[in-house]
C-alpha positions in Angstrom: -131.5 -19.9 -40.5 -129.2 -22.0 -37.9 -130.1 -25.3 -36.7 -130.5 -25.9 -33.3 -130.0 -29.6 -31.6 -132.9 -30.8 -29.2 -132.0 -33.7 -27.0 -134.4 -35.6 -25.2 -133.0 -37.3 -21.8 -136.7 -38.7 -20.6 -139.9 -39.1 -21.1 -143.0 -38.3 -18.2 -146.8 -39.2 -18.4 -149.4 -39.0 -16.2 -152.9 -39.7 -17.6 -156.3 -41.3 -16.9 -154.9 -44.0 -18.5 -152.2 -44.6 -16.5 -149.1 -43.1 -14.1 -146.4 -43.3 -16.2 -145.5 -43.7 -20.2 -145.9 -47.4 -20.6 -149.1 -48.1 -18.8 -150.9 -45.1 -20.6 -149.0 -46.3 -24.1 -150.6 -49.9 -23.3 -154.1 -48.0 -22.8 -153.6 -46.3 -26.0 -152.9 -49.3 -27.9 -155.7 -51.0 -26.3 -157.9 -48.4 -27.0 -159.3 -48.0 -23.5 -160.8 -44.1 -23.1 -160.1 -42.1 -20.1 -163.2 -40.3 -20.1 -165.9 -42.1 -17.7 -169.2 -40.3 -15.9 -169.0 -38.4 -12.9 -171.7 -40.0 -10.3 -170.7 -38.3 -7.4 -171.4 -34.7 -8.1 -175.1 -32.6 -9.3 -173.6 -32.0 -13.0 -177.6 -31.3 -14.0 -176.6 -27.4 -14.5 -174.6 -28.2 -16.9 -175.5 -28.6 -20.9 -172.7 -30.6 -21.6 -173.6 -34.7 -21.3 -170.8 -37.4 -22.3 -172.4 -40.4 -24.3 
């Protein structure tokens, strides 16, 4: 089997937790979540509840 060579030029991120690698890295790190309620919409049909 040959070995192919992968080269990375750049990283992207775009998260909850931030806009672009470093912030959402920090967030990580910091162990914020990027899950939060959703207050503005009827969710009540649905079974699924975050807590």
């Amino acid at each position: 089997m040959s070995r192919r060579r992968v080269v990375v030029t750049g990283m992207g991120m775009l998260s909850p937790l931030g806009n672009d690698v470093p912030s959402s890295w920090q967030g990580i790190l910091a162990g914020r979540s990027g899950i939060g309620l959703i207050e503005h919409t009827d969710l009540s049909a649905f079974t699924t509840r975050f807590g």
